[in-house]
Every structure is written in C-alpha cells, then in structure tokens.
TIVEX-589985 format. One record per residue (C-alpha): x, y, z; residue number from 0. Coordinates in nm, 4 decimals. Example, Ala and Ser with C-alpha at 12.3 -4.5 7.8 and 13.67 -1.06 7.14 Angstrom:
% residues 2
+----------+----------+----------+-----+
!        X !        Y !        Z ! num !
+----------+----------+----------+-----+
!   1.2300 !  -0.4500 !   0.7800 !   0 !
!   1.3670 !  -0.1060 !   0.7140 !   1 !
+----------+----------+----------+-----+
END
This chain:
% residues 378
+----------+----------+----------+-----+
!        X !        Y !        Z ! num !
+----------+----------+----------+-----+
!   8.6557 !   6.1704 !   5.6871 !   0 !
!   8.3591 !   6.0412 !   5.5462 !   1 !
!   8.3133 !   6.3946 !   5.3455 !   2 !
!   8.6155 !   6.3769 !   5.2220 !   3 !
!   8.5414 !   6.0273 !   5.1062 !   4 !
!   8.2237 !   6.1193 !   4.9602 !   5 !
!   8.4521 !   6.3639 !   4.7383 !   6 !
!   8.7155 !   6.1092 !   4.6390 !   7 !
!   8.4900 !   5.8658 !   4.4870 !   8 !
!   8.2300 !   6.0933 !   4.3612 !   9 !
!   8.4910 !   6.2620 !   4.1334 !  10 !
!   8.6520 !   5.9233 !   4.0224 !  11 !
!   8.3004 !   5.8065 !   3.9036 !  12 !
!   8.2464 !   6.1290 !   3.7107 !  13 !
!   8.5739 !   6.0912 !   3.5287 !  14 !
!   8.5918 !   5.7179 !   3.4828 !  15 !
!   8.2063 !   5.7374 !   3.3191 !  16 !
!   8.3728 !   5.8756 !   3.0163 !  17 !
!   8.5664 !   5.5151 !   2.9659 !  18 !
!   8.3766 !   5.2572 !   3.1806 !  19 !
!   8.0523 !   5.2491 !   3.3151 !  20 !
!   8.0923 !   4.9533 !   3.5336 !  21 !
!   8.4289 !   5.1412 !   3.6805 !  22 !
!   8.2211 !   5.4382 !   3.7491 !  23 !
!   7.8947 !   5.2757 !   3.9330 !  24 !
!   8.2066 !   5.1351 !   4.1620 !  25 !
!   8.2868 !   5.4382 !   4.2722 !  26 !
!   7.9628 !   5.5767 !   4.2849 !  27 !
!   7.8364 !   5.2910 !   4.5090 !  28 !
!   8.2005 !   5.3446 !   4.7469 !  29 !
!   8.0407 !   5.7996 !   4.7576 !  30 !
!   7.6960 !   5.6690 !   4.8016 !  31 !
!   7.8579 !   5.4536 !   5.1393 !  32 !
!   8.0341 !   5.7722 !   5.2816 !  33 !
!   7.7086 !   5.9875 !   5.1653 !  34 !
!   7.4820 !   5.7773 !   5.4006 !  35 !
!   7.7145 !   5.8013 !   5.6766 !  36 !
!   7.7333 !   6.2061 !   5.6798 !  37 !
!   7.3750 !   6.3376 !   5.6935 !  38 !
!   7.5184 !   6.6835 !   5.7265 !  39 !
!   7.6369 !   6.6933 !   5.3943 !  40 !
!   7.3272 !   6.6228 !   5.2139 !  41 !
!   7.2277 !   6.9860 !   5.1605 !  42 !
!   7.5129 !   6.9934 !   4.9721 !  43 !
!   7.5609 !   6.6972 !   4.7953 !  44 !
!   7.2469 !   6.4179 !   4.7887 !  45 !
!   7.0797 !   6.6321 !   4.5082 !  46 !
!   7.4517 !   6.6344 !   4.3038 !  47 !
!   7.4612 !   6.2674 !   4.3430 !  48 !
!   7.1139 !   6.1435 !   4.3042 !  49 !
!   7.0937 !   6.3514 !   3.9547 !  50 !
!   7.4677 !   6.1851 !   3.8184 !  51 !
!   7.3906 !   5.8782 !   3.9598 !  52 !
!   7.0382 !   5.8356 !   3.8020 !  53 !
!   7.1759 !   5.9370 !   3.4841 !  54 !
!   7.4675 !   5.6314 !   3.5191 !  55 !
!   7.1761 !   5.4053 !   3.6109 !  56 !
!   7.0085 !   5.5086 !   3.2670 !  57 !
!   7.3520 !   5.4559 !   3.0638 !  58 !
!   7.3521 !   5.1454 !   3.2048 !  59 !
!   6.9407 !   5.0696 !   3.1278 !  60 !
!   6.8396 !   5.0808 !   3.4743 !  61 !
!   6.5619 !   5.3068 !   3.4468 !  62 !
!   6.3495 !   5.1782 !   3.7168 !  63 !
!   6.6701 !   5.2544 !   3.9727 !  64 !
!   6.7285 !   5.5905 !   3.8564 !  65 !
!   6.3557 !   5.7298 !   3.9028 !  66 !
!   6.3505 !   5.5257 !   4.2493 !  67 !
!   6.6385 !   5.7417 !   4.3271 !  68 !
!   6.4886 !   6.0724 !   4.2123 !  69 !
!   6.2204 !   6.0106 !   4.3647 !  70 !
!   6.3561 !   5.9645 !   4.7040 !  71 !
!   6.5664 !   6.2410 !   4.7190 !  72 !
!   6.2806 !   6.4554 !   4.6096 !  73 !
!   6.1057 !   6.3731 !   4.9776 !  74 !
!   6.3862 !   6.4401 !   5.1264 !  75 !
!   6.4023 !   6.8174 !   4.9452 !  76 !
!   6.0537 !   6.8700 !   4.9436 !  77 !
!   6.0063 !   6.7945 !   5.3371 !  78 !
!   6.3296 !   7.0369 !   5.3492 !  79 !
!   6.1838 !   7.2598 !   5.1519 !  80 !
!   6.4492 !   7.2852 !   4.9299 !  81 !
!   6.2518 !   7.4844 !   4.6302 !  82 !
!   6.5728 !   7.5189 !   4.3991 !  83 !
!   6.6472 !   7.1594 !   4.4879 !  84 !
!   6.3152 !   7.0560 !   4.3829 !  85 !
!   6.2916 !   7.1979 !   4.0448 !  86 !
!   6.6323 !   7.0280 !   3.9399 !  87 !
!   6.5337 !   6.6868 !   4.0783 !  88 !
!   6.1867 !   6.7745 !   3.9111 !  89 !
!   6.3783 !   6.8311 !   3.5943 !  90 !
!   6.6050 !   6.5131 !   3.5946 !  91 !
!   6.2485 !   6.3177 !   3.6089 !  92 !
!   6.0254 !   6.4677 !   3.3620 !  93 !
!   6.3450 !   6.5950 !   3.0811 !  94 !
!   6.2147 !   6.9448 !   3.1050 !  95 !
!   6.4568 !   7.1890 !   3.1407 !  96 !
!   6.4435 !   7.4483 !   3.3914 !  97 !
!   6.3234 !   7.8339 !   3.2790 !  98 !
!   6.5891 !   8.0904 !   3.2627 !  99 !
!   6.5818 !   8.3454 !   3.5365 ! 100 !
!   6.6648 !   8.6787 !   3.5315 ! 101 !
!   6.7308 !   8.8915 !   3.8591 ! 102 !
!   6.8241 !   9.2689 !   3.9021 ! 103 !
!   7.0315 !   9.2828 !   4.1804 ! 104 !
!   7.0334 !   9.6580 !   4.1546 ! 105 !
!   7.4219 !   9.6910 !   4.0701 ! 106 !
!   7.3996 !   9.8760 !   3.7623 ! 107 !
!   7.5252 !  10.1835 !   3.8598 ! 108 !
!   7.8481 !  10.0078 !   4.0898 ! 109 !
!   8.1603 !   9.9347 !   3.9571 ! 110 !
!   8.3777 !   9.6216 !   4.0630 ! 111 !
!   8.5839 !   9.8250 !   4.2426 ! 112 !
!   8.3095 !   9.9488 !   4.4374 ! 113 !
!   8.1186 !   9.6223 !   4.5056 ! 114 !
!   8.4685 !   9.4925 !   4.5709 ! 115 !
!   8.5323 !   9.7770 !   4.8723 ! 116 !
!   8.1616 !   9.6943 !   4.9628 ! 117 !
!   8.2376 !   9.3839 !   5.0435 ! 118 !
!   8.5263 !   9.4384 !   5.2587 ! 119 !
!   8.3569 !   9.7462 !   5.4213 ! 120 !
!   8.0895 !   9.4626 !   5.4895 ! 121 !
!   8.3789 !   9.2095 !   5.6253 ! 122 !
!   8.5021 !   9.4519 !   5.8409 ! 123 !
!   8.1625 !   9.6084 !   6.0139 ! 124 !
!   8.0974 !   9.2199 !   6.1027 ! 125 !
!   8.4332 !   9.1874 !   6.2387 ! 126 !
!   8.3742 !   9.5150 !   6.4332 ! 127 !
!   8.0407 !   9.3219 !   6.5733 ! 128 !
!   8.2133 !   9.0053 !   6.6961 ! 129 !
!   8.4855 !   9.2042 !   6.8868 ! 130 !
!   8.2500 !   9.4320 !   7.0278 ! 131 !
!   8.0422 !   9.0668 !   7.1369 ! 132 !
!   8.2888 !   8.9131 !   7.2904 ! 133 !
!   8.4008 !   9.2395 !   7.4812 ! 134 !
!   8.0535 !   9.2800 !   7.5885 ! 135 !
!   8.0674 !   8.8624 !   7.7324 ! 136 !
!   8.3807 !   8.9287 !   7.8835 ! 137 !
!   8.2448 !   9.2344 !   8.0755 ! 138 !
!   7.9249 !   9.0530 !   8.1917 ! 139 !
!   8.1319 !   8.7715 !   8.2369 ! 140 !
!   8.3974 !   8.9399 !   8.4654 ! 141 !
!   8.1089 !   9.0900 !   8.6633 ! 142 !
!   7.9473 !   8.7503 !   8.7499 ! 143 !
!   8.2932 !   8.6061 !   8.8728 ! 144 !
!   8.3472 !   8.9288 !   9.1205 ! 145 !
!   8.0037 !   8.8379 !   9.3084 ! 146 !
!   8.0452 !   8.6949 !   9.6641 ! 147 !
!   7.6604 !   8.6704 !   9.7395 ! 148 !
!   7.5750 !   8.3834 !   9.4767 ! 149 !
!   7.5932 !   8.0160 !   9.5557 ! 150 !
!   7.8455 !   7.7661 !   9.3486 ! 151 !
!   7.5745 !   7.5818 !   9.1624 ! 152 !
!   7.4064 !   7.8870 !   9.0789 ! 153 !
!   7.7708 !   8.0519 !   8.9812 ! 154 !
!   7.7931 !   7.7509 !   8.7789 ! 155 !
!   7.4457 !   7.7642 !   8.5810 ! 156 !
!   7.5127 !   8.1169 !   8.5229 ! 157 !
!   7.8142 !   8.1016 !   8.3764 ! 158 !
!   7.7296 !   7.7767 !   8.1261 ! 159 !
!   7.3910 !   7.9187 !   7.9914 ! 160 !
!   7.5834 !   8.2511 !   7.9668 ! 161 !
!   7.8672 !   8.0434 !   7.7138 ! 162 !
!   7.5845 !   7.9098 !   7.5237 ! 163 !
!   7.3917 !   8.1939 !   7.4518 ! 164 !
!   7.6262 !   8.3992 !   7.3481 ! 165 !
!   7.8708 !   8.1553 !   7.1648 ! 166 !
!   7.5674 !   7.9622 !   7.0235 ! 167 !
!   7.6978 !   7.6220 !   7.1461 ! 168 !
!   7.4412 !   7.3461 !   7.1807 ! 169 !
!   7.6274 !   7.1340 !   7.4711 ! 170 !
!   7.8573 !   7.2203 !   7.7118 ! 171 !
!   8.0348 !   6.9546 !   7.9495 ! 172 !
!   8.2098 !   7.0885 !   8.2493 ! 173 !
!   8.4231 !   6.8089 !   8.4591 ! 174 !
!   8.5881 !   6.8112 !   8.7984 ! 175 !
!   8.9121 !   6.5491 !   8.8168 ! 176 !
!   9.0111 !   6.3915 !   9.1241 ! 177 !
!   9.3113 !   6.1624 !   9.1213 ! 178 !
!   9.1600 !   6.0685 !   8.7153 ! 179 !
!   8.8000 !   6.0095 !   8.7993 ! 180 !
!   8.5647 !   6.2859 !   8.6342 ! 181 !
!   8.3214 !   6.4347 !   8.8543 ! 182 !
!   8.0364 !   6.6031 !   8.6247 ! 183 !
!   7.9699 !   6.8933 !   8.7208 ! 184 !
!   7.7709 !   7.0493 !   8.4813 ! 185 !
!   7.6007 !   6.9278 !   8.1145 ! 186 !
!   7.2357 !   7.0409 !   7.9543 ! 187 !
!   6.9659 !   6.8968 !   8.1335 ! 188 !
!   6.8742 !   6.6537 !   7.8595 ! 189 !
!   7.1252 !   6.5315 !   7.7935 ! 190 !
!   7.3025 !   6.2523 !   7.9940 ! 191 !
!   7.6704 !   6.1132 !   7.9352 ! 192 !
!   7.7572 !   5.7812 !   8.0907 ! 193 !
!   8.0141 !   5.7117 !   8.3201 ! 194 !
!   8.2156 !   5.5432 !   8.0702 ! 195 !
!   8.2029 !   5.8800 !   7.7966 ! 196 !
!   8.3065 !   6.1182 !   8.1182 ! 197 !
!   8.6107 !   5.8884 !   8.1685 ! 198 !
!   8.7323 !   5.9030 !   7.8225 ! 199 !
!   8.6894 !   6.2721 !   7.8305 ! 200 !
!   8.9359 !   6.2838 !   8.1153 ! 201 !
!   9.1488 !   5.9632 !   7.9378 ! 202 !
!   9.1600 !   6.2004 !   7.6664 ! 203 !
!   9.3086 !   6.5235 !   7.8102 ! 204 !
!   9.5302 !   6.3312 !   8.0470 ! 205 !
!   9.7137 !   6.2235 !   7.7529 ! 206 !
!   9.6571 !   6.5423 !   7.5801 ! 207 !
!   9.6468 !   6.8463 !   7.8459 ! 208 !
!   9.6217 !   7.1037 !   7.5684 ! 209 !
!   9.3028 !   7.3319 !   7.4841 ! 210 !
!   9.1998 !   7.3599 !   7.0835 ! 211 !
!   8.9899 !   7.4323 !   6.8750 ! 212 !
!   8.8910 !   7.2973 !   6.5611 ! 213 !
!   8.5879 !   7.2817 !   6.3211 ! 214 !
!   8.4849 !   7.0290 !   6.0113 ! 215 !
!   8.6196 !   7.2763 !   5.7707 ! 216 !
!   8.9907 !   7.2487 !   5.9125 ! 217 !
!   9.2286 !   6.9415 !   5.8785 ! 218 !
!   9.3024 !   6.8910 !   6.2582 ! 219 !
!   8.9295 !   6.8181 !   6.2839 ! 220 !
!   9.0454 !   6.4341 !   6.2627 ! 221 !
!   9.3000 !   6.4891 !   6.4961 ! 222 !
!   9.0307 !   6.5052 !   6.7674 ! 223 !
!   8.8567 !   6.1448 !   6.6908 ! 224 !
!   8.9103 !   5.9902 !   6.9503 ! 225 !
!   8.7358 !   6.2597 !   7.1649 ! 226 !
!   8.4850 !   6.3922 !   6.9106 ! 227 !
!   8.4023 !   6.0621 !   6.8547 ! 228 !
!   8.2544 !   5.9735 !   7.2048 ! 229 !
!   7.9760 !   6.2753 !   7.1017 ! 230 !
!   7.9224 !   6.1156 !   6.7457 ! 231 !
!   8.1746 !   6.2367 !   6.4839 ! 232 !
!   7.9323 !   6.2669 !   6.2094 ! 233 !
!   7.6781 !   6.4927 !   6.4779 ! 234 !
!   7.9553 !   6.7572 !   6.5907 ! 235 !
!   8.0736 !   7.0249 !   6.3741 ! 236 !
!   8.3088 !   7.2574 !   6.6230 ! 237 !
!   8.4297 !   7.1787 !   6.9885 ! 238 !
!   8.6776 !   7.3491 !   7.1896 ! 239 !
!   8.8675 !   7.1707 !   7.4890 ! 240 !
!   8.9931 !   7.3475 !   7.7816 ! 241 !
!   9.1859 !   7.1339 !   8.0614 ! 242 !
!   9.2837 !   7.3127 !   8.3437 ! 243 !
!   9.6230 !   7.1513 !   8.4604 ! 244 !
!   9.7683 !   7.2114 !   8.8743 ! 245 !
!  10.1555 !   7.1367 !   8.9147 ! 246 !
!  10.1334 !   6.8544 !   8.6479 ! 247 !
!   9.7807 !   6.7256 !   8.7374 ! 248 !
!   9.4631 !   6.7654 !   8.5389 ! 249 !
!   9.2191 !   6.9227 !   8.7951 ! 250 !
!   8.8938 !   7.0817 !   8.5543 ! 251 !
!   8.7738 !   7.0026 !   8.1984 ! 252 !
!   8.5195 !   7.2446 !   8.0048 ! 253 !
!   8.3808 !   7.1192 !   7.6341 ! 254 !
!   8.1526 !   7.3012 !   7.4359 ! 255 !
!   8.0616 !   7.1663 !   7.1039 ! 256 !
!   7.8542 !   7.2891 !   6.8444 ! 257 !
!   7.6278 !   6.9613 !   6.6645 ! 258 !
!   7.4934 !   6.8880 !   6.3031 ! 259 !
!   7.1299 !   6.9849 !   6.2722 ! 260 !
!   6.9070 !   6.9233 !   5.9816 ! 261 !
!   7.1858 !   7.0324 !   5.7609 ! 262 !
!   7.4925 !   7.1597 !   5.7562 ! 263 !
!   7.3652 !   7.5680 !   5.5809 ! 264 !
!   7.2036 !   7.5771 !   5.9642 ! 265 !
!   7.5248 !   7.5918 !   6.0959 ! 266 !
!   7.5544 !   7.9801 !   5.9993 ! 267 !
!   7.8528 !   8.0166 !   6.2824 ! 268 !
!   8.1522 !   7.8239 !   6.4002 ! 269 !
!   8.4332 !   7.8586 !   6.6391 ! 270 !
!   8.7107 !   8.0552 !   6.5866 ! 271 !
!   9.0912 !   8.0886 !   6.6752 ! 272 !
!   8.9843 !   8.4303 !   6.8457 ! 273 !
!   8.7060 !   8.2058 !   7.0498 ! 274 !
!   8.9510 !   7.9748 !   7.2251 ! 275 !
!   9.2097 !   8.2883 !   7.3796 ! 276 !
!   8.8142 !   8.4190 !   7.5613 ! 277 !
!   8.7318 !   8.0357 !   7.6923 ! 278 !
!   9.0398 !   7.9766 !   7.8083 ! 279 !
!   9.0334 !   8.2934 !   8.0050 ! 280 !
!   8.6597 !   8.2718 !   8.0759 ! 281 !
!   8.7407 !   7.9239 !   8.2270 ! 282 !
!   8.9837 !   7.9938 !   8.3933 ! 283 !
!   8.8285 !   8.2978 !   8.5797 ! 284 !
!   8.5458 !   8.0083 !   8.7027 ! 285 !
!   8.7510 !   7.7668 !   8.8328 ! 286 !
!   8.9041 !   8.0628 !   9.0617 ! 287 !
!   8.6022 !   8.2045 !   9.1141 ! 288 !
!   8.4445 !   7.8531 !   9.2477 ! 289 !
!   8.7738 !   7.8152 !   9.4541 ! 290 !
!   8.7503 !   8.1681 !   9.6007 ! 291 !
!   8.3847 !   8.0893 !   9.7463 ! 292 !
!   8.4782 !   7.7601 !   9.8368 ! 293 !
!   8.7583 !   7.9473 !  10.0576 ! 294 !
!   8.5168 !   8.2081 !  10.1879 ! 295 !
!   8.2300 !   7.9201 !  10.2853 ! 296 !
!   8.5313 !   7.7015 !  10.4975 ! 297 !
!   8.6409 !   8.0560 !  10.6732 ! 298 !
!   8.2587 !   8.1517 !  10.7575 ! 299 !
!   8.2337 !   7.7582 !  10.8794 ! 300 !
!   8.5513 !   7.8105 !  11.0475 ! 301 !
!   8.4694 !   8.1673 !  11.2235 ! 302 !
!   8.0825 !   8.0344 !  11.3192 ! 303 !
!   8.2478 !   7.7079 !  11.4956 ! 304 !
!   8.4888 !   7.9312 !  11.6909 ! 305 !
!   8.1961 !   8.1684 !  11.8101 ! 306 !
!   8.0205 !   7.8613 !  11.8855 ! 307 !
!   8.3111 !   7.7795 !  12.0758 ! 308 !
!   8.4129 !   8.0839 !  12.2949 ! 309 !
!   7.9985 !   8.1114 !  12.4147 ! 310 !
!   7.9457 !   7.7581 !  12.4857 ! 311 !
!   8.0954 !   7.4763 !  12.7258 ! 312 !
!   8.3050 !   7.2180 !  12.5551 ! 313 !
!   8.1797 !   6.9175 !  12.7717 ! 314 !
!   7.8010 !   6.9928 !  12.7436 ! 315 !
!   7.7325 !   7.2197 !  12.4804 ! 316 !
!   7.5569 !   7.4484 !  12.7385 ! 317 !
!   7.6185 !   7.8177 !  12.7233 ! 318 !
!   7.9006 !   7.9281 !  12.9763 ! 319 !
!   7.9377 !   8.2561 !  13.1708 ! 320 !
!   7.9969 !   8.4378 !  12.8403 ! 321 !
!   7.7064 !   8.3135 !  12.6286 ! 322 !
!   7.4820 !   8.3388 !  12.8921 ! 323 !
!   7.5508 !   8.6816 !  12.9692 ! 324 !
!   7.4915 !   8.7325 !  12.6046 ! 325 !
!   7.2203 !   8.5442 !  12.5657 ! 326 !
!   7.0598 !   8.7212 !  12.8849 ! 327 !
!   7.0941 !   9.0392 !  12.7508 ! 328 !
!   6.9450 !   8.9858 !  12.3777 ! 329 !
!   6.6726 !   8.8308 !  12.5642 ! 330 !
!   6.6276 !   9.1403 !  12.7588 ! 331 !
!   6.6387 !   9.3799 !  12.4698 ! 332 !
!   6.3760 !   9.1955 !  12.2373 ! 333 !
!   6.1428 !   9.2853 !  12.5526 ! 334 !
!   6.2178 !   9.5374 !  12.6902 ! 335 !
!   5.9700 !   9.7635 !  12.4945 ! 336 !
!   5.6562 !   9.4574 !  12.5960 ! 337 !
!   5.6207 !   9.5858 !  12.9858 ! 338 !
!   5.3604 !   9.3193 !  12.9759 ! 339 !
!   5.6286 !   9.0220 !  12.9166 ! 340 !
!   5.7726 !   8.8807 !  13.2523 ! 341 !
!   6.1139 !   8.7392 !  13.1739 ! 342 !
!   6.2047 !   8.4862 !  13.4478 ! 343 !
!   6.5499 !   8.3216 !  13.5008 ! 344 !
!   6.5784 !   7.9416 !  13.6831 ! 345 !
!   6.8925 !   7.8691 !  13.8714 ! 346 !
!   6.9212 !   7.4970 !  13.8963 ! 347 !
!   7.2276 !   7.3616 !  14.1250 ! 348 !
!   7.3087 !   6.9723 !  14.1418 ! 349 !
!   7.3384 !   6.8757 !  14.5180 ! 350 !
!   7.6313 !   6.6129 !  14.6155 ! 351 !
!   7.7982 !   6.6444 !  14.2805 ! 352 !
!   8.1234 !   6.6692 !  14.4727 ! 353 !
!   8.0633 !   6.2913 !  14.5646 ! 354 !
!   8.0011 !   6.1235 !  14.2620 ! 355 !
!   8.3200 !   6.2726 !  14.1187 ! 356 !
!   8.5323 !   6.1662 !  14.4417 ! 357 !
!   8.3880 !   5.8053 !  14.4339 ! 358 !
!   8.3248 !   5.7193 !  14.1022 ! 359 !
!   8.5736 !   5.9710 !  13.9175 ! 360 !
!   8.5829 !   6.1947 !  13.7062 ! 361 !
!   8.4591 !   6.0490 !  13.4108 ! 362 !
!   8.1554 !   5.9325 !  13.5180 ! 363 !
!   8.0483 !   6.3318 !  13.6871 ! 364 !
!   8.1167 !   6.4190 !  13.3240 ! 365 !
!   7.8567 !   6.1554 !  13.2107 ! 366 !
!   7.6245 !   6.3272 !  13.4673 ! 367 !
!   7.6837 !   6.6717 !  13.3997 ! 368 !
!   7.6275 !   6.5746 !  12.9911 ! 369 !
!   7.3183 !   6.3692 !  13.0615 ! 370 !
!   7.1756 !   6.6630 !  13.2732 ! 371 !
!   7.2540 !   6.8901 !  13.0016 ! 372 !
!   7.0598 !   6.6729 !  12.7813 ! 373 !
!   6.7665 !   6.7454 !  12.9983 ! 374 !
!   6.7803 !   7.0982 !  13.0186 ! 375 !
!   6.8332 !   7.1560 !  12.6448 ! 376 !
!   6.4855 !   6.9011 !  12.5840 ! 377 !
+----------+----------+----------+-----+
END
C-alpha cells in the first residue's frame, strides 16, 4: 500500500512541478510520508526522490533543505555501499556531471536473435534447476516422514529447518488448534509471538480456511492484511498459509514468510504458485506423519500395560505364578555361566490370614496383603 502510495504522489509532484511548485512540494511531502513508512523500497526509490525533491527545494530557494537532504541520503548509500548511488547523489551536490562509461559486454559477434534464444535457453536451464530442487525436497522430505525410529519433536525440527533451508524462508510458524485455541508448536528460536498474535493467526484461518500464496509484487498481497499485518506489513515480503481443516474444523496451521532485509534487491527469491501445490503436500504428509507416531506410541503404551498386566497381580502389583516363573528363569540364565553366584529363593507365607478375612472381611485382608506387598517390594 504504502509503495503504491509512494508512486501516486511521487508522479503527481513530477507533473504538477511544470505548473505549480507549491502543488508539487504537496505531493512530494504526501511520497515522502509513504517513503518513510516502507524501508524496503529505499534501494529503489530514496535516491529518485531525494535528487527531485532537492531540486524542488532549490526552485523554491530552499537551498539549505535540499543539501540537508542530499546529504542524508548520501549516509544512507554510502553505509549501503551503494557506489552508483553515490556518484549521482555526489553529482546533485557539487553540479558535476557524471563521466560517460563505456562497457564491452562482449556481444559483438551475437545477433538479437541469438541473445534473444540465450536468454530463454537461460530461463529455461533455471527452471530445469527449481524443478529438479523441489523434486530433490520432496524425496528427502518423503524419506523423513516414512521413519518410525525418530521422536515427534525431533520429526518436527527436522522437517521446519528442512522448509527453511531449502525454500529460503526466514520464519516459519507451525500451530496446533484445539476447539480455536492455538497451541504453538513450532517457531525459530528467537523469535517469540504472543499469545494474542497466535490467536489471530487461528482468528484468521477460521474465517478463511484456505492456503495462498502471495508476494509484494502481486495485488492479493493486501488481501492478506489482516494476517500479514500481525508480522509487520512493511517487514514481510512473501508468506504462504496452509490450514489443515478435519470434517469442518480447523485442526493445524503452518506459515512461512519470507521478511524485508536491508533492502528489498536482497530479496533475490520469492514464493511461487508452484511453491504452495509442494507445502500443501509437504504439510500435509507431517501432520499424518505426527498422527501415525502418536498412534504407534498409545499401541506400544497400550501393549507394555497389558504385559504388565498378564505377569503381575492386580491387587498388589506383585508378580503372579506367570511372572515369577519368568522372572525366575531370566534370573537363572544371566547366571548360569557365574558357577560362583548362589541364587537363593525366599518363600514367605502369612500365618492366620484366613482369620482376618473371616472377621474383619474382605476388604481389610486386601489392605494387608497390599501393605505386605509394600514391604516386600522396599
């Protein structure tokens, strides 16, 4: 929005100069609002501006104003180390005009037609590489979902380092839902979203359960505020959204986002159309993969409580005939090759048991027999 802004008044200053300066410095102070507001687009445009504007300030005899200006964005150049910047700011403050250049680019001997197939032939090898990328992260990918022998949070870790290597994505979010809370789940380690920024994620995709994809060069970038927004809409310059919807109900939320860094030419890559079909899938493939070993750690819980079970006594927790037998005979075998080991076995019998239960029930020989097994097992 604010680029776009920029744009709007920027040109209207340009053209109104020609008729009315005080028309134009109006519009130039509305671009210089939006300007301030986008850092990201000050590679681009704070060198345009400062040289245009500095020259309105001098129509209008504000020379002190218009080197103030030059001057300032020349620090900002130079500690970008902006060299072609430099010379032109250079050249607005001093009135010397800047040298002629002359390169050889080595094309002498190539027609259009030829640079022209060049080109393409150059469009289509990087093409070729970003197919054969994301067939290479889907095949690593699909490989880390098949394990069984890795734990969740390590599943987890795995996987998100894994999108943001390849995919160059400086934050990733990854949300649980439960009944419209979010549950975090996973996000960079330095970075730290409040309870109140998870909740309108999830506020967000329960009134919009749809994944996208968009980027600051498309229009449906704006169409995204509202969530964009809660990560700072002038700091983000891609996302993409999945929501993973059960039978009507948002269940799993994964964001990665690409952000703004010291200008927006550092941004050499961006999401594409192509990039949402493999996180959807991706996604997708984790969330079953999580509820798979989820499944497999309740059945091992399951199966270890009903071993526990068959080889122990319900009441005390003591080994019955069965576990004793077993345990009797490991015990055995780990010595059996010591001839020096003596393996001794105490038979312990409670006299007059049959009383207690006759007079005071059976509840309270249970209490005995527990207490006694208490004892035993100290």
């Amino acid at each position: 929005w604010d680029d776009d802004m920029f744009f709007y008044y920027f040109d209207r200053g340009l053209v109104a100069r020609k008729d009315s300066l005080a028309e134009a410095q109006h519009n130039f102070d509305r671009a210089n609002f939006h300007l301030k507001r986008t850092e990201g687009l000050w590679f681009f445009a704070y060198e345009l501006f400062a040289i245009e504007q500095a020259d309105l300030y001098r129509a209008q005899g504000r020379h002190m104003e218009a080197n103030d200006l030059l001057q300032q964005c020349l620090e900002f150049c130079t500690k970008n180390n902006y060299k072609d910047k430099i010379e032109r700011i250079n050249s607005a403050l001093t009135g010397n005009s800047i040298p002629e250049r002359h390169y050889n680019i080595g094309l002498k001997k190539i027609s259009v037609t030829q640079a022209i197939e060049l080109s393409r032939r150059v469009g289509a090898e990087h093409q070729l590489r970003l197919k054969n990328n994301s067939i290479d992260f889907l095949t690593n990918w699909q490989e880390l979902m098949n394990r069984d022998d890795i734990e969740p949070k390590s599943l987890i870790k795995t996987a998100m380092y894994s999108i943001q290597n390849n995919y160059n994505a400086d934050k990733v979010v990854y949300l649980n839902v439960d009944k419209g809370k979010a549950d975090l789940v996973y996000c960079d380690k330095d970075y730290h979203p409040s309870p109140e920024m998870l909740q309108g994620i999830v506020s967000f995709f329960i009134r919009n359960p749809n994944e996208f994809m968009t980027n600051r060069l498309e229009k449906s970038f704006y169409d995204y505020k509202e969530l964009i927004g809660l990560f700072g809409i002038n700091k983000v310059v891609s996302m993409i959204g999945i929501p993973v919807v059960v039978d009507g109900k948002l269940q799993n939320i994964l964001l990665a986002l690409m952000e703004m860094h010291d200008n927006f030419s550092n941004n050499f890559s961006l999401f594409l159309d192509g990039d949402l079909t493999i996180f959807s899938v991706a996604f997708h493939q984790l969330v079953d993969a999580l509820n798979r070993l989820a499944t497999q750690e309740r059945i091992r819980k399951m199966n270890a409580k009903l071993e526990q079970t068959s080889v122990t006594d319900m009441l005390t927790g003591l080994y019955n005939r069965q576990g004793f037998a077993k345990t009797l005979a490991e015990e055995m075998k780990k010595y059996e090759s010591a001839p020096d080991v003596t393996t001794t076995v105490l038979y312990i019998d409670l006299d007059n048991f049959k009383f207690y239960n006759d007079t005071f029930g059976h509840a309270i020989g249970d209490v005995i027999l527990v207490s006694f097994a208490e004892i035993f097992t100290q």
